[in-house]
C-alpha positions as CSV (number, residue, x, y, z in Angstrom):
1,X,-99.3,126.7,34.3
2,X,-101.6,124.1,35.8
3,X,-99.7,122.1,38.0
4,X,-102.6,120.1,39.1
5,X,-102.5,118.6,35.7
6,X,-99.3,116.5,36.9
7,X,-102.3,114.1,38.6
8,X,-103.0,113.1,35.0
9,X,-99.5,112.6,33.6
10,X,-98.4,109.4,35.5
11,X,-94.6,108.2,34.8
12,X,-94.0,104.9,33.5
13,X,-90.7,103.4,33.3
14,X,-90.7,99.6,31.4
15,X,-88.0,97.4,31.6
16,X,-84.9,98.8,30.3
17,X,-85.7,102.5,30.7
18,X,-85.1,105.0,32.7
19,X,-81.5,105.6,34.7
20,X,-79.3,102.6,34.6
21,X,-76.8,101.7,36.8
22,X,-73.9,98.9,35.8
23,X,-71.0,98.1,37.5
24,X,-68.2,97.3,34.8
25,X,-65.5,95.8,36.5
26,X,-66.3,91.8,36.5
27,X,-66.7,90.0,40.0
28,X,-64.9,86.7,39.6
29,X,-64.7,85.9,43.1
30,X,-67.6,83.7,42.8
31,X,-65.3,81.2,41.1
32,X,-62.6,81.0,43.9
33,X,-65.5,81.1,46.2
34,X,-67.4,78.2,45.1
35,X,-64.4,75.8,45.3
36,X,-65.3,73.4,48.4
37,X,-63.4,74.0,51.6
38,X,-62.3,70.4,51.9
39,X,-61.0,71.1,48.1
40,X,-59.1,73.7,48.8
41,X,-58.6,77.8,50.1
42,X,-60.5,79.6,48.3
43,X,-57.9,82.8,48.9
44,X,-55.1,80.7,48.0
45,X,-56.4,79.6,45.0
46,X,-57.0,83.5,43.9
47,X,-53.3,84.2,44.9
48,X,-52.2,81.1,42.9
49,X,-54.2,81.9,40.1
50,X,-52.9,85.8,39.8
51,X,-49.4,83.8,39.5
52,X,-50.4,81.4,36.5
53,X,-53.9,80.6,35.1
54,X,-55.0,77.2,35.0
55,X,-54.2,77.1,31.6
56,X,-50.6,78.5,31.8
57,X,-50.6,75.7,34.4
58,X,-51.9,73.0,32.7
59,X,-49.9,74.1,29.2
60,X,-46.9,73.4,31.6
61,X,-48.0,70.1,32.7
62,X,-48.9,68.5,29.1
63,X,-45.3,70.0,27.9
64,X,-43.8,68.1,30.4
65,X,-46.0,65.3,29.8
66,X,-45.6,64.9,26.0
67,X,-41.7,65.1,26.5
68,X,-41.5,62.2,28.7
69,X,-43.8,60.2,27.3
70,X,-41.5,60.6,23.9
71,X,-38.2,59.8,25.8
72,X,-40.3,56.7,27.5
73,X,-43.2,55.8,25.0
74,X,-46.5,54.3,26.4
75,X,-46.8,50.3,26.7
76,X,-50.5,50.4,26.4
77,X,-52.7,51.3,23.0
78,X,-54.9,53.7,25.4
79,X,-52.0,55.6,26.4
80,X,-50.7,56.3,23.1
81,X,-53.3,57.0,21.7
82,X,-54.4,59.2,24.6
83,X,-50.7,60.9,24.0
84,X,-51.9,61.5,20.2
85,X,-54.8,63.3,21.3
86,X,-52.7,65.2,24.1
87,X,-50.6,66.2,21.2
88,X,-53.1,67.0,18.6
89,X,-54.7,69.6,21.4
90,X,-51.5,71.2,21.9
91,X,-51.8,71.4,18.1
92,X,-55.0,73.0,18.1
93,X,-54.2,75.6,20.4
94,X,-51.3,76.2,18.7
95,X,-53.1,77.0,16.0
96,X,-55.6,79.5,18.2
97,X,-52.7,81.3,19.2
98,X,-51.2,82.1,16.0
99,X,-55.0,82.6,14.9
100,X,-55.0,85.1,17.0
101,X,-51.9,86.9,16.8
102,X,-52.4,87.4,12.7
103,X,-55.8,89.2,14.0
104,X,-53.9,91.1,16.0
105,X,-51.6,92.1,13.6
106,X,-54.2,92.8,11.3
107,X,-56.5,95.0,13.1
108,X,-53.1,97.3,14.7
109,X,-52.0,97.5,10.7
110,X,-56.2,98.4,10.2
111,X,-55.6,101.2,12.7
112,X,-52.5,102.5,12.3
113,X,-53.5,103.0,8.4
114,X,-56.6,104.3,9.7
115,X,-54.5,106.9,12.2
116,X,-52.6,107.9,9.3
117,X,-55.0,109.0,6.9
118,X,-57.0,111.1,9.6
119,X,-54.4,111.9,11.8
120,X,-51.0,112.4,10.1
121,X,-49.0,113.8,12.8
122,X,-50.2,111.6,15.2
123,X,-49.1,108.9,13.1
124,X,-45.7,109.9,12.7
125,X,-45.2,110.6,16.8
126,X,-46.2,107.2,17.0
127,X,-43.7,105.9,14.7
128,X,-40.8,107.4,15.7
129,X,-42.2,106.2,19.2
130,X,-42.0,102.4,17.8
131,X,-38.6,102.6,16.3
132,X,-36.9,103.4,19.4
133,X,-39.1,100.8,21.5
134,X,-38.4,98.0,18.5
135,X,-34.7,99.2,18.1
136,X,-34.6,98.7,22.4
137,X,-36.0,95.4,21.5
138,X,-32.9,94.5,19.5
């Protein structure tokens, strides 16, 4: 009714409030794009990347490594005991991965038990939709 009164009803917005904005998708370009030219492309690098992550790569490499280094030993203490410690890491993220996989497993078995107590015909599509993709597996 007294639209004057809007003079005295200032709007404050502190951090955090108000309409938000967020872009989801993660911009990694900044990684490719801070690798020196004389290093290297940048674009290439992105391509190369999308093919094999440096990890996949270097996983490659240290198989490789630890193989030969078995069929030829090291002459030097340093090398063998830098080939223990090569070994011990592929160790350790063997262990990660399987870490990771029994989590896995545990939280689809966590969810499919939840899907069957609140959704029972869901649950059963589902299955009959597993046993033909695991019995294509075989």
């Amino acid at each position: 009714m007294f639209p004057w009164l809007f003079l005295f009803a200032p709007q404050l917005h502190f951090p955090f409030s108000g309409s938000v904005a967020q872009r989801i998708e993660p911009d990694t370009r900044w990684f490719f794009d801070g690798i020196d030219p004389s290093a290297g492309d940048a674009r290439i690098e992105r391509q190369a990347f999308e093919v094999a992550s440096y990890g996949r790569q270097l996983g490659l490499i240290a198989e490789v490594l630890v193989e030969q280094a078995e069929q030829t030993p090291p002459r030097t203490k340093a090398a063998r005991e830098a080939l223990q410690r090569l070994k011990q890491i592929q160790a350790d993220i063997e262990q990660v991965k399987t870490q990771d996989a029994a989590a896995l497993a545990r939280d689809v078995e966590a969810g499919l038990l939840r899907l069957k107590r609140l959704h029972p015909a869901d649950y059963k599509a589902l299955g009959h939709r597993l046993q033909r993709s695991l019995a294509d597996d075989v």
